[in-house]
C-alpha positions in Angstrom: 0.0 0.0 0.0 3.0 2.6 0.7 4.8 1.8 -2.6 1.2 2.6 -4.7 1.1 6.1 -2.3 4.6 6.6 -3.0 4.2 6.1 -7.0 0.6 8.3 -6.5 2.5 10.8 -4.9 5.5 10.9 -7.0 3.3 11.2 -10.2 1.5 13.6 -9.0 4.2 15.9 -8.0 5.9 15.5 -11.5 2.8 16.2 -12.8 2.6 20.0 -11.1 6.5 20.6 -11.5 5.5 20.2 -15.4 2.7 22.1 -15.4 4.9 24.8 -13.8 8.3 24.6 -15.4 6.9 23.1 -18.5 4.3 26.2 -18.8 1.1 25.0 -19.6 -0.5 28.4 -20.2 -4.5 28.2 -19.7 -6.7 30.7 -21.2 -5.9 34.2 -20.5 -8.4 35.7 -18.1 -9.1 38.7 -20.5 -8.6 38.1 -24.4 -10.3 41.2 -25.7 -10.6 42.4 -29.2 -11.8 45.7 -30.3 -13.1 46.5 -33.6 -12.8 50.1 -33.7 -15.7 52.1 -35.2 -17.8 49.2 -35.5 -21.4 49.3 -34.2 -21.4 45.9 -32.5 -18.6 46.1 -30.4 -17.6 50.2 -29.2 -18.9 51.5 -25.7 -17.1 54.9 -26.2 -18.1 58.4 -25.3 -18.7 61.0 -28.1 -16.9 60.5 -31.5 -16.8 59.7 -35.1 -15.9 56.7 -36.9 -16.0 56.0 -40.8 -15.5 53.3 -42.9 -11.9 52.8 -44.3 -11.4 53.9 -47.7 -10.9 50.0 -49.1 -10.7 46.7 -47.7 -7.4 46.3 -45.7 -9.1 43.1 -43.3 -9.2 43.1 -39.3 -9.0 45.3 -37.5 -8.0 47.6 -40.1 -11.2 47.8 -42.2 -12.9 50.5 -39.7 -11.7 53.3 -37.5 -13.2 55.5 -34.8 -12.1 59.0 -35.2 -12.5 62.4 -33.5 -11.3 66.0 -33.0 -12.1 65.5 -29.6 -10.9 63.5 -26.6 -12.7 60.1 -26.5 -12.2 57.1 -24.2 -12.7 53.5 -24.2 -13.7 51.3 -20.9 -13.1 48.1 -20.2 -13.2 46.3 -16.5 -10.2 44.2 -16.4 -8.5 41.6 -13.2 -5.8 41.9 -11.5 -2.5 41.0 -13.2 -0.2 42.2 -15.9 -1.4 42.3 -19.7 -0.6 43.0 -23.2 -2.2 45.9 -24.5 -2.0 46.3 -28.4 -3.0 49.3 -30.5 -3.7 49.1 -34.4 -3.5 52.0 -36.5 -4.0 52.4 -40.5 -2.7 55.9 -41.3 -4.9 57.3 -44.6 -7.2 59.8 -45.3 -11.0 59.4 -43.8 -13.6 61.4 -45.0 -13.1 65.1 -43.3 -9.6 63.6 -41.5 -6.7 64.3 -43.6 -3.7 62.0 -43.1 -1.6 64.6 -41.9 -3.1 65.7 -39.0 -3.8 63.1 -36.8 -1.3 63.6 -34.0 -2.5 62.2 -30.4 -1.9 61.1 -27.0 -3.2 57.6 -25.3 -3.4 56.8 -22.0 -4.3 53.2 -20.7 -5.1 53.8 -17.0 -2.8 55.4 -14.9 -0.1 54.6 -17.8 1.0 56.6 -20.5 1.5 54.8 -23.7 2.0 57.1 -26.8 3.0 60.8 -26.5 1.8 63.2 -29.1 1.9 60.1 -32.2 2.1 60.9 -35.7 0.9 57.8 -37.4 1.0 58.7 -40.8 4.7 60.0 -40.0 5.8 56.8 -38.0 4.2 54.6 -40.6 6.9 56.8 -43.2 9.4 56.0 -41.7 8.9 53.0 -41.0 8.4 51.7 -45.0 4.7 50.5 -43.6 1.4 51.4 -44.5 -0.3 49.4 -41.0 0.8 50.1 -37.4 0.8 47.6 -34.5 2.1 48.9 -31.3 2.6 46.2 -28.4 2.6 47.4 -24.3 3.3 45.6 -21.2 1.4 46.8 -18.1 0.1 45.8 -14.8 -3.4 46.0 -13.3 -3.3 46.6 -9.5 -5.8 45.8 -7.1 -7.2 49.4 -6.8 -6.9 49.6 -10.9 -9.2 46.2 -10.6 -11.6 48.1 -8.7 -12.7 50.4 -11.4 -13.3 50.5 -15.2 -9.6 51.4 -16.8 -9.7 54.0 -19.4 -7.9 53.9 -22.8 -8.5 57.6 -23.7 -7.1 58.9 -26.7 -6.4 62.8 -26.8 -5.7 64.9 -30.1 -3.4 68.0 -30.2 -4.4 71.0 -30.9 -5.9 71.5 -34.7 -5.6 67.4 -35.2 -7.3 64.2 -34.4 -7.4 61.2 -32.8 -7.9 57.8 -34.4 -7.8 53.9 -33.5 -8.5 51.0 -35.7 -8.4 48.4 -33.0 -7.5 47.5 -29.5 -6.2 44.0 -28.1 -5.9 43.4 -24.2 -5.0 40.0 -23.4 -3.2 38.5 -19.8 0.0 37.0 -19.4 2.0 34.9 -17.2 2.7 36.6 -13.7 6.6 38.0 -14.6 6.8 37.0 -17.9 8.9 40.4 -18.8 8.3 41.9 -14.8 10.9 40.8 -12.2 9.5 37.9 -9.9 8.9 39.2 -6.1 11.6 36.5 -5.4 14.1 37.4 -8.2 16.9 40.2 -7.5 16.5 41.5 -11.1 18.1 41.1 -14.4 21.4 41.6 -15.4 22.4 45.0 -15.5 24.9 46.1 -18.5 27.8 48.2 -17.1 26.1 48.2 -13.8 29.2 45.3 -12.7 27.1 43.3 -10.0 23.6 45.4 -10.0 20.5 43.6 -11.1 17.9 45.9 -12.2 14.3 45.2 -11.1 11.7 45.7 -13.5 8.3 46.3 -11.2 5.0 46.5 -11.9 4.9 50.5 -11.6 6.6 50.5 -15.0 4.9 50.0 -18.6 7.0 48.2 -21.4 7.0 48.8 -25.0 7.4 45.8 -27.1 10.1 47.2 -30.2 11.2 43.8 -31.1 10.7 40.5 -31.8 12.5 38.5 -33.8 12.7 34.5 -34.9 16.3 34.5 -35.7 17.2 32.6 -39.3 13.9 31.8 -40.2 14.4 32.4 -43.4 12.9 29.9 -45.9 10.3 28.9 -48.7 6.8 28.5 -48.1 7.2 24.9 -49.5 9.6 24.2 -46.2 7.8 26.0 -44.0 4.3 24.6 -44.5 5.6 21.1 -44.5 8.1 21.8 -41.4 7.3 24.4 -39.5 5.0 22.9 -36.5 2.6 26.5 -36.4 3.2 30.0 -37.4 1.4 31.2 -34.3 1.9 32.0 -30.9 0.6 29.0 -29.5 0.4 30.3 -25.4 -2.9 32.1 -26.4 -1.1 35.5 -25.9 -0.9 36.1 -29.6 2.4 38.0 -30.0 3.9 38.5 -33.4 7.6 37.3 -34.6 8.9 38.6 -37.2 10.7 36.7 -40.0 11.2 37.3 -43.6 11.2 35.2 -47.1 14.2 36.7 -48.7 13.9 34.5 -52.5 10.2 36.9 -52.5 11.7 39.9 -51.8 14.6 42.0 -52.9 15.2 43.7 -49.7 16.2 41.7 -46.3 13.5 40.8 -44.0 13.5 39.9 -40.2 16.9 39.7 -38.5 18.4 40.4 -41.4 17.4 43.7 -42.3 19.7 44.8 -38.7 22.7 42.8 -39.6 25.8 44.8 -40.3 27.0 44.0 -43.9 30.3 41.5 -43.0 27.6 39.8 -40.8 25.3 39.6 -44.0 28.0 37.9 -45.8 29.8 35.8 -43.3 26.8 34.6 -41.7 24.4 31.4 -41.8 20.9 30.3 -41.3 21.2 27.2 -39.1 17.9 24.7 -38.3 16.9 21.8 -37.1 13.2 20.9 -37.9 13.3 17.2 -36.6 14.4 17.9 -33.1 11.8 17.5 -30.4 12.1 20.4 -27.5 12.0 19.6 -23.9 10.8 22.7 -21.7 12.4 22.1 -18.4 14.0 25.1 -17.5 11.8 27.7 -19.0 8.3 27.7 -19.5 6.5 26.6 -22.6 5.2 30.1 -23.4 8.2 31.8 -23.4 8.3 31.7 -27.5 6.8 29.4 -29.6 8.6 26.3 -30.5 9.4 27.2 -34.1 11.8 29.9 -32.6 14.0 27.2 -31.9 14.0 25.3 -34.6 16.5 27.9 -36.9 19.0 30.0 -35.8 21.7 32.3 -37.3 25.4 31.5 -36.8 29.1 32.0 -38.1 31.1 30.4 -40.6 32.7 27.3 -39.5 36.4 28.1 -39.1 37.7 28.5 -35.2 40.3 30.3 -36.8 38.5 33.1 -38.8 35.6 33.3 -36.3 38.1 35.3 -33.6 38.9 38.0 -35.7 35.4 39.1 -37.1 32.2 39.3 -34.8 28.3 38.6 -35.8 26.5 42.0 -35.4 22.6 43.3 -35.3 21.8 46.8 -34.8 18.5 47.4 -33.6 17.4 51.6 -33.9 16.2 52.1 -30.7 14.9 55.8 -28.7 17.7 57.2 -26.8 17.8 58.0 -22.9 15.8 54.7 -22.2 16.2 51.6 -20.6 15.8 48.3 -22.7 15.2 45.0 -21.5 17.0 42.5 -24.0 16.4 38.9 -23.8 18.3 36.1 -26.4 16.3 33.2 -27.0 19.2 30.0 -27.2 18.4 26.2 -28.5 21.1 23.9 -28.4 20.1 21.7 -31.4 23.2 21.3 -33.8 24.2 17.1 -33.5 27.8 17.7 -33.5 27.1 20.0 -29.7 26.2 17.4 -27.1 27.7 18.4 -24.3 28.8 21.5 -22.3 32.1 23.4 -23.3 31.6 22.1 -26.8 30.7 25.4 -28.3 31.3 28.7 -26.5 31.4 32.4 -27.9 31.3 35.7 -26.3 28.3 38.5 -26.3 28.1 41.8 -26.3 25.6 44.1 -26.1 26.2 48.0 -26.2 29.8 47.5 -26.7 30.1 46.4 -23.2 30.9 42.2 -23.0 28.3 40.4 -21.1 29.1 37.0 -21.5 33.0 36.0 -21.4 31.9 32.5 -22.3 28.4 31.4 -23.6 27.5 27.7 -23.1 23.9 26.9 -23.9 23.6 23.5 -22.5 25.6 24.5 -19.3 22.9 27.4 -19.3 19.7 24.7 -20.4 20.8 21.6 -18.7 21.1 19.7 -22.5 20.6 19.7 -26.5 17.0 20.2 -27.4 16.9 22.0 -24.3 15.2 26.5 -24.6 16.9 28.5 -22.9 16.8 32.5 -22.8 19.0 35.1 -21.0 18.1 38.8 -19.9 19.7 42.0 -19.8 18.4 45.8 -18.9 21.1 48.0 -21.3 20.6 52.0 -20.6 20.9 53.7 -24.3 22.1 57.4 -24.1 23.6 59.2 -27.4 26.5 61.7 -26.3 25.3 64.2 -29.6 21.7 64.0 -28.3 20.2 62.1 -30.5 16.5 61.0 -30.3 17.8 57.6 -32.1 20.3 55.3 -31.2 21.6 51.7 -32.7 21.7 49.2 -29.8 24.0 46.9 -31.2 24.5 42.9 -30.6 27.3 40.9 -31.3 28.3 37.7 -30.9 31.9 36.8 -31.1 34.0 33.9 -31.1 35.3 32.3 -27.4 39.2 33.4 -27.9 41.2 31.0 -25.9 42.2 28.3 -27.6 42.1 24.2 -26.5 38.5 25.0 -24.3 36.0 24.7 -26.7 36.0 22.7 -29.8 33.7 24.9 -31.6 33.4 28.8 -30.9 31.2 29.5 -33.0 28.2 31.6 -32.0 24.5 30.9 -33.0 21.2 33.0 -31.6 17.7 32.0 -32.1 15.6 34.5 -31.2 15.4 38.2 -29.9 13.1 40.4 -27.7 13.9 44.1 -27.1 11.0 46.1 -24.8 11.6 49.3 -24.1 11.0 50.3 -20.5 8.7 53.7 -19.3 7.0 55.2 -16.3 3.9 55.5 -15.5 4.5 59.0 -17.5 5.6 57.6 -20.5 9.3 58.7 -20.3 12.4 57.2 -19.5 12.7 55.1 -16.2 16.5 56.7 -15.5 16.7 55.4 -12.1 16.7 51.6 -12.4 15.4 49.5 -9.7 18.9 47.5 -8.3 19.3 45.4 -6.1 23.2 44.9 -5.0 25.2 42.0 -3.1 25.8 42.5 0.1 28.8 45.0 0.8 31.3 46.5 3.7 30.3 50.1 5.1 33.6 51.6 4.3 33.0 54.6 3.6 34.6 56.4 0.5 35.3 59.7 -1.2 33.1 59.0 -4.3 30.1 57.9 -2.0 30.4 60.8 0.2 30.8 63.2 -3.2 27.8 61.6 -4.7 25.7 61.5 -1.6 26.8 65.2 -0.6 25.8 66.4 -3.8 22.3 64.0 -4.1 21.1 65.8 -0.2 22.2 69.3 -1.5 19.7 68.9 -4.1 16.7 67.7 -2.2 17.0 69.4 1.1 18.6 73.0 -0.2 15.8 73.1 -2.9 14.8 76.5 -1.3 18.0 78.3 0.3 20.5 78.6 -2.1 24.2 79.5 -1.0 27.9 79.8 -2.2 30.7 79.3 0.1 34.0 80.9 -1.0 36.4 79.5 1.7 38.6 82.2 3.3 42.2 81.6 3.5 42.9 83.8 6.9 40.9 84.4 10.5 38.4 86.9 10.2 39.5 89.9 12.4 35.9 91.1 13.2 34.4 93.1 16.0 31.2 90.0 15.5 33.4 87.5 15.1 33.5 87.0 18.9 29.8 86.6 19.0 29.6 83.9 16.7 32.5 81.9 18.5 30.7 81.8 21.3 28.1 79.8 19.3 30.0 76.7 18.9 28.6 75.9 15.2 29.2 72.0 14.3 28.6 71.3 11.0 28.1 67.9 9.5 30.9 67.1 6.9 31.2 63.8 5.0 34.6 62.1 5.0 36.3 64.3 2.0 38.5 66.7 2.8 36.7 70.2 4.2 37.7 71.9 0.5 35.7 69.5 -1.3 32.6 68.4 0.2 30.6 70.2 3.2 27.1 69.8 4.0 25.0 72.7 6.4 21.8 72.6 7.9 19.6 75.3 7.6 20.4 75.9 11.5 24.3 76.4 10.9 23.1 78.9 8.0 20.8 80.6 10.1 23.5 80.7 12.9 26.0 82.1 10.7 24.2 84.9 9.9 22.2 85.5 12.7 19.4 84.6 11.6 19.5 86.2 8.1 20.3 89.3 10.1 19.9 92.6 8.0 22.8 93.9 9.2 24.5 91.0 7.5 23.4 91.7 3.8 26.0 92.6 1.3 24.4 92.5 -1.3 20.6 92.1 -3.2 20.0 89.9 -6.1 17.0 89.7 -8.4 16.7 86.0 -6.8 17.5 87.3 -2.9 19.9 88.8 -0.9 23.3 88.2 0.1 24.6 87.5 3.8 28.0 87.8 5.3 28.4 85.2 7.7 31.2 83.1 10.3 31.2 79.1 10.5 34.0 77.3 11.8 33.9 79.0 15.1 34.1 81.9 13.4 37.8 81.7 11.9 36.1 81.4 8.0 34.0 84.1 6.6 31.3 83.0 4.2 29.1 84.5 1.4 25.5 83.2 1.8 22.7 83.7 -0.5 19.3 83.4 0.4 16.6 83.3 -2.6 13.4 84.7 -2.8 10.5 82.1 -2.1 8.1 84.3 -4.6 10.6 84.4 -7.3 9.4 82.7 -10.1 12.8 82.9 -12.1 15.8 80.2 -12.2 17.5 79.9 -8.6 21.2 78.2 -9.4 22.3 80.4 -12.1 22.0 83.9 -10.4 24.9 83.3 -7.9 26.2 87.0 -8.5 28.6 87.8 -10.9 32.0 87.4 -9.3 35.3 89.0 -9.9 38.6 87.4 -9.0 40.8 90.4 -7.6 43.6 90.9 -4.6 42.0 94.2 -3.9 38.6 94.2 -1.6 38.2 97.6 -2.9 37.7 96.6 -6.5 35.7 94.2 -6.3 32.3 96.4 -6.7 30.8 95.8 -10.2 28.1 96.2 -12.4 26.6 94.2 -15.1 23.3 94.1 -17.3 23.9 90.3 -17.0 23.3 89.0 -13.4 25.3 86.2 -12.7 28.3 84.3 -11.9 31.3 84.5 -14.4 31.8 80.1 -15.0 28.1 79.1 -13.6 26.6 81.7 -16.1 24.0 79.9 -18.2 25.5 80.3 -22.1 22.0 81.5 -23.5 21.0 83.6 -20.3 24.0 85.7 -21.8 22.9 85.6 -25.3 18.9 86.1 -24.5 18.5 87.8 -21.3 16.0 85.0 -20.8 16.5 82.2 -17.6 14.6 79.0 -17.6 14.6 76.3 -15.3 17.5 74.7 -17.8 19.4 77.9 -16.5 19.4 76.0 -13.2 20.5 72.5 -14.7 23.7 74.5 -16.7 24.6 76.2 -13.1 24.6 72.9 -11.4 26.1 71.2 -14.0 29.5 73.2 -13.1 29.3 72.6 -9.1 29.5 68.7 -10.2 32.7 70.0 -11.9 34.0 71.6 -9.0 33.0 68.7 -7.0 35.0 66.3 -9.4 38.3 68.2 -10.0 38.9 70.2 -6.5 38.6 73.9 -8.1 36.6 77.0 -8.7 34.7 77.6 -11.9 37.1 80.5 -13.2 40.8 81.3 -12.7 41.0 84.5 -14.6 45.5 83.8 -14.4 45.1 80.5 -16.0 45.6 80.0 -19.9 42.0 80.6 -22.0 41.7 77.1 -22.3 41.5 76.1 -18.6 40.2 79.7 -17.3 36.7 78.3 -17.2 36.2 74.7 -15.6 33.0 74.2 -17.6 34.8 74.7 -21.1 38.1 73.0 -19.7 36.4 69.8 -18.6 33.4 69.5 -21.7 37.1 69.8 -23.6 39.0 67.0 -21.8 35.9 64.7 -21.7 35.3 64.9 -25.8 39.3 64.4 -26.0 39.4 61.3 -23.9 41.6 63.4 -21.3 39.1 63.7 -18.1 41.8 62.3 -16.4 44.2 64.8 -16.6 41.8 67.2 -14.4 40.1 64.8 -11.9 41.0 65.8 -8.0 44.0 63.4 -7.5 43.1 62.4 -4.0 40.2 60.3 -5.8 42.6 58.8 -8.6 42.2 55.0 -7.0 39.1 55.3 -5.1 36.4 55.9 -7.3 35.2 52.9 -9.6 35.2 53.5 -13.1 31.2 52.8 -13.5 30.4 55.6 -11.1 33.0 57.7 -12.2 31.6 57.6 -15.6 27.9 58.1 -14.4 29.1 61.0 -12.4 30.5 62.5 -15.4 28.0 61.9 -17.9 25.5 63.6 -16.0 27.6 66.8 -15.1 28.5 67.0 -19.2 24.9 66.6 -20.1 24.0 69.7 -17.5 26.0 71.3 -19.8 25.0 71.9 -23.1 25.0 74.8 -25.1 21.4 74.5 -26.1 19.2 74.3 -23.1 16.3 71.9 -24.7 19.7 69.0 -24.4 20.0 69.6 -21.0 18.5 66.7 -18.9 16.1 67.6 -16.0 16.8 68.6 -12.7 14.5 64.9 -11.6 16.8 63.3 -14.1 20.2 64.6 -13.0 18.7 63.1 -9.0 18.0 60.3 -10.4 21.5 59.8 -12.6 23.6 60.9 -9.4 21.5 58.3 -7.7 22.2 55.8 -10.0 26.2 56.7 -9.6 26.0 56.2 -6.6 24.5 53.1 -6.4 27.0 51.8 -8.9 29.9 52.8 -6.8 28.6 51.1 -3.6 28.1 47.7 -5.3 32.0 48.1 -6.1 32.9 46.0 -3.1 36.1 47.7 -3.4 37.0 46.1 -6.9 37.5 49.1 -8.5 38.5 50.1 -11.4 41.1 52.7 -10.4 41.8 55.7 -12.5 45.4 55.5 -14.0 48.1 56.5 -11.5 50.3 58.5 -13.6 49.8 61.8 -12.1 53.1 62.3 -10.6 53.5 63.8 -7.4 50.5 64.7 -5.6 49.9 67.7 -3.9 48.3 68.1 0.2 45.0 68.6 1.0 46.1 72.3 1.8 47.4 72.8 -0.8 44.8 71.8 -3.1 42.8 73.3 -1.7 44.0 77.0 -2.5 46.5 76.0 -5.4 49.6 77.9 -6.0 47.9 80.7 -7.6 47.4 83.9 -5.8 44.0 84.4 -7.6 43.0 81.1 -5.7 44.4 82.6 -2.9 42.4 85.5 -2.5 39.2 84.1 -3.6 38.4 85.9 -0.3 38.4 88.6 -1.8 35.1 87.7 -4.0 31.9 89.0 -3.2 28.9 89.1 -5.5 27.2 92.0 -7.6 25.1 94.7 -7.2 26.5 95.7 -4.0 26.4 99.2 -5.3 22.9 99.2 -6.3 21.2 97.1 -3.7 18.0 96.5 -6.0 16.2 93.5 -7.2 15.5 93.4 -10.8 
C-alpha cells in the first residue's frame, strides 16, 4: 500500500512541476478584441468613426475618429497584460492624413505621446501600425473601469483602428517578487528590477534565421502562431520573394550579412524544463543564425545586429538560445562571447551548461541603458556575438542565436525610467570619497531646494568686531569624509546661525533671486558669502549666484553688469537672451558637479583661455578622452570606473550649449542616484583611475592651489552691491 502512495504521490508531483516549469498556459483571463468604429462592439463616449477607404481586413477595415478627446472602458483583473494598438494611417472622410497627431493613456499609464501615425508609418516603410505594451493591473486599478482615452493636439485628431488586451503569465517580462532583477549592462554586480509600476513597450521581436520557402515552412514548420494564447507576433522574412532583407536580417551589419548562416533543425523534439513553454513558440527554436565554420576566422570578425532604438531609455534584451546542432552534445563544446552596447556580457556562452542539454530552450536577460553623447533622439543598440578566444576550451566557438526580444521600458509617465530599480550583493560600510561626493551632492539637491548658498572658503581668520559673538556659538557642522575643500554639507540651523538669523545687518548685497549675507562658520575663523533666494521668485534659482570677480584688492571688487550672474556658472543662453529657464538652473549645477569632481573654482582668470573656465576646460577634456588629466587626485584609486563615468556623464549633459539638451533637474537626481548606487556595489574592486599623475599635492594645498588668484578668492563677493535692488 506505501509503494502505490509513494508512486501516486511521485506522479502527481511530477505532474505540477510540469505544469509549472513546462508552462502549460491556460486561457488568458481577458482576451479582448476591439473592432474600432464598429457598431457591434464600441462603448465609447462621443466620436466619429468611418469606414476605411478599401478593404485592408481586421481590424484595419474601420476606424473610430475624432477632434475630440474620447475614451474606451473596459473592466479588467488583476494582473499584468498586453495591451495592443492598431492603426491604419490614410485619409478618412473630413480627416486628412496629416493631422492626426494624439496622446493615449491606458489607465494610470501613459502609452504614446503626441503620435504621428501617418509619420511613423513613413518612416517606417509601412502602411499598418501595430504597437505592443506591457502593463500591470493593481488591485485598486481592478476596482474600477480602466480608461484607454485617446487625446488629439491642438488642430488634429485622434484615431484607433483596433484594440487588443489580453493577460500574461505573472513576470513574464516583470521581475519575480523573489528574483533580484536582471542583469544590469555596465552596472558590474547590480541587477535591475523591473516592477509593476513600470509599462513596457514591445520594439522587437524577432525569430532569428527563419528564413525559408513557403514549400519548407508549410511542411516543417510545427505553427506559425503564438501557441500560449497570448498572440504575439515574430517577425521573420522570405528573402527569395523579396529583394530587400527581412527579419533579422534587415539589422545585420554588412560583413555579418556575408559571413553569416541560417542554421535549423526541424526534426528535433524540444523539452521545456528550464523555461516555461510560453516563453516563444517552438518554431523559434527550430533555426537560428550562426558563423562560418572556421575557429580560426571566427576570432577575428564578430556577428553584429543593430537594432534603432529611442535614446535615454532603458531596454530590456532577452536572447532566446536552442542547443540543437548534432555535432554540440555536451557542455564546453561550443562557447562564444556577447556583447551588447559595446560592453561584454558574457566572457563565455554555453547553452547546455545554461539549459541543462541539447534540445533543451533556454533565454538570457539583460536591462542596457541607451544614451547618445550628440543628443540624439535615435540610437543603434547593437548585438554581437563573437567567437570564445582562448584556444584548447572549446571545440567549436562559434556563436548561434535564435531569437530576440527588445522592450523598451517607461514610467507610469511615458518617459524614460532613468533610475533603475537594483538590487546589489551584500557589501562592507567603508566609507569612500566617491560615496560621500555623490551623496553630498544628491542631499544638496533635495534638502537646499529653497536656500541657495555659495561658500567661497577664506584663507585667513576673520578679524571682526562680531566674530567673537559667533565663536561663542559653537557651530558644528556635519561634513562627510572628503576633505573640508571638497565636500561640506550645512543645515539650515548652521546657516541661520551664521548669519544670525538672516540678520539685515549681515546683507551685502541684493539679487533679483534674494539677498546676500555675510556670515562666520567654523567657530568663526572662515567668513562666508550666503545667499538666500526669494520664495516668490518665479525665475531660475542656481544660475544667479552674482557675478564674481577674482581680484587681490577688496576695494575693487564692486561691479556692475546688465547680466546677473556668476562668471563660469553663467547659463550660455542667459547671456545671449537675457531669458532664464529652469534649464538655467541645470547648466549652473552642472559646473558645481565639476567643481566637485576636480577640486577647483569655476574661473581662474591667471590661467591660460583654455582652462580659465572649468565648464569649457572639462566638456574639452571629456570629448578628447583626457578627463583624467583634471580629476582631483586624491580620488585617482578610489572611485570605480562605472560611477565615475555616471558621475561625469551627467555633469557634461548639465552642460550643453542648447538648453532643450539639458537633462532635467528629476533626471540629474535620479543619474547621481544611479552613480552612486553603482559605486557602492563596487565591493572595493574598483577600477582605479590610471596613477600616472606624478606627485601629488596636500589637501592644503589643493585646496588653495599655488595661484594667488585662488588665494584671494576671499576677496570675491557678489554684484550689485552698489545698487542694492532687485530686478
Amino acid at each position: 500500500m506505501k509503494s502505490i502512495l509513494t508512486l501516486l504521490y511521485l506522479f502527481l508531483f511530477v505532474y505540477f512541476v510540469s505544469l509549472f516549469v513546462g508552462g502549460d498556459w491556460a486561457a488568458p483571463v481577458e482576451d479582448i478584441a476591439v473592432t474600432c468604429g464598429s457598431d457591434t462592439t464600441d462603448t465609447i463616449g462621443s466620436s466619429a468613426h468611418r469606414m476605411a477607404p478599401d478593404n485592408p481586413g481586421r481590424p484595419y477595415d474601420t476606424a473610430r475618429l475624432s477632434n475630440s478627446e474620447f475614451t474606451y472602458r473596459f473592466d479588467l483583473t488583476t494582473g499584468q497584460k498586453f495591451v495592443r494598438l492598431y492603426f491604419y494611417p490614410v485619409s478618412y472622410a473630413n480627416f486628412a492624413r496629416s493631422q492626426a497627431l494624439f496622446s493615449v493613456k491606458a489607465g494610470d499609464f501613459t502609452l504614446v505621446d503626441h503620435f504621428n501615425a501617418s509619420a511613423t508609418a513613413d518612416a517606417a516603410g509601412e502602411d499598418k501600425l501595430y504597437r505592443e505594451f506591457c502593463l500591470n493591473i493593481d488591485e485598486q486599478q481592478s476596482l474600477r473601469p480602466v480608461n484607454i482615452t485617446f487625446t488629439p493636439s491642438k488642430d488634429a485628431y485622434a484615431f484607433i483602428n483596433g484594440i487588443e488586451i489580453v493577460s500574461m503569465p505573472t513576470s513574464l517580462y516583470y521581475s519575480a517578487p523573489e528574483s533580484d532583477g536582471f542583469q544590469y549592462v555596465g552596472g558590474g554586480k547590480l541587477k535591475y528590477r523591473i516592477e509593476n509600476s513600470a509599462s513596457l513597450e514591445t520594439f522587437y521581436r524577432l525569430d532569428i534565421g527563419r528564413n525559408i520557402t513557403k514549400e519548407l515552412e508549410n511542411t516543417y514548420l510545427r505553427s506559425t502562431d503564438d501557441q500560449s494564447n497570448m498572440y504575439r507576433k515574430w517577425d521573420y522574412g522570405h528573402n527569395m520573394y523579396n529583394t530587400r532583407d527581412y527579419g533579422d536580417g534587415m539589422y545585420l551589419d554588412d560583413f555579418s550579412k556575408e559571413s553569416s548562416v541560417q542554421s535549423y533543425n526541424y526534426t528535433i523534439r524540444h523539452n521545456f524544463v528550464t523555461i516555461p513553454e510560453y516563453s516563444a513558440p517552438e518554431n523559434v527554436y527550430l533555426t537560428g543564425r550562426t558563423m562560418v565554420m572556421n575557429n580560426t576566422i571566427n576570432k577575428s570578425h564578430k556577428l553584429t545586429w543593430k537594432f534603432p532604438v529611442d535614446s535615454s531609455f532603458h531596454y530590456l534584451v532577452r536572447l532566446h538560445f536552442c542547443e540543437f546542432e548534432s555535432h554540440i552534445t555536451r557542455s564546453g563544446d561550443r562557447k562564444f562571447q556577447i556583447e551588447l552596447a559595446n560592453r561584454t556580457v558574457e566572457e563565455g556562452a554555453d547553452i547546455i551548461q545554461w539549459s541543462g542539454g541539447k534540445g533543451i530552450p533556454i533565454y538570457r536577460d539583460y536591462v542596457v541603458y541607451m544614451s547618445s553623447p550628440e543628443n540624439e533622439k535615435k540610437v543603434n543598440l547593437s548585438l554581437s556575438l563573437a567567437a570564445f578566444q582562448k584556444d584548447g576550451v572549446t571545440s567549436n566557438n562559434n556563436p548561434i542565436l535564435n531569437g530576440l526580444e527588445i522592450l523598451k521600458l517607461l514610467d507610469s509617465n511615458g518617459s524614460s525610467n532613468a533610475a533603475p530599480q537594483v538590487k546589489s550583493p551584500k557589501r562592507s560600510n567603508k566609507s569612500t570619497p566617491t560615496l560621500a561626493v555623490v551623496a553630498g551632492v544628491v542631499a544638496s539637491i533635495l534638502v537646499f531646494s529653497v536656500v541657495g548658498f555659495l561658500v567661497f572658503k577664506r584663507g585667513w581668520r576673520v578679524k571682526d568686531s562680531r566674530s567673537s559673538h559667533r565663536m561663542k556659538n559653537s557651530m558644528k557642522t556635519h561634513k562627510s569624509s572628503l576633505p573640508t575643500h571638497l565636500c561640506r554639507y550645512f543645515s539650515l540651523a548652521v546657516i541661520k546661525a551664521a548669519t544670525e538669523n538672516f540678520n539685515v545687518s549681515s546683507i551685502i548685497g541684493v539679487g533679483g533671486f534674494g539677498n546676500v549675507y555675510k556670515g562666520w562658520i567654523d567657530s568663526g575663523a572662515t567668513v562666508v558669502a550666503i545667499k538666500r533666494l526669494k520664495p516668490e521668485s518665479s525665475q531660475a534659482k542656481v544660475s544667479d549666484f552674482g557675478l564674481s570677480k577674482g581680484t587681490t584688492n577688496v576695494s575693487k571688487t564692486h561691479i556692475s553688469t546688465l547680466v546677473k550672474g556668476s562668471f563660469g556658472y553663467l547659463d550660455p543662453e542667459y547671456f545671449r537672451t537675457q531669458h532664464l529657464t529652469e534649464k538655467s538652473d541645470v547648466y549652473s549645477f552642472g559646473v558645481v558637479l565639476c567643481e566637485v569632481l576636480c577640486a577647483r573654482p569655476a574661473v581662474i582668470p591667471t590661467e591660460e583661455i583654455r582652462q580659465a573656465s572649468l565648464a569649457e576646460w572639462t566638456k574639452s577634456c571629456y570629448h578628447n578622452g583626457e578627463l583624467y588629466q583634471i580629476i582631483d587626485p586624491s580620488l585617482r584609486g578610489k572611485i570605480a570606473s562605472e560611477c565615475l563615468n555616471k558621475f561625469t556623464e551627467v555633469a557634461i549633459s548639465c552642460m550643453n550649449d542648447n538648453g532643450t539638451d539639458r537633462p532635467s533637474m528629476n533626471d540629474v537626481v535620479r543619474g547621481l542616484e544611479f552613480a552612486l548606487q553603482l559605486h557602492q556595489s563596487a565591493e572595493g574592486d574598483i577600477n582605479c583611475i590610471e596613477r600616472n599623475i606624478g606627485a601629488e599635492t596636500s589637501s592644503s594645498e589643493q585646496s588653495c592651489a599655488t595661484n594667488d588668484s585662488i588665494k584671494c578668492a576671499s576677496a570675491t563677493i557678489f554684484s550689485e552691491i552698489n545698487n542694492p535692488s532687485g530686478r
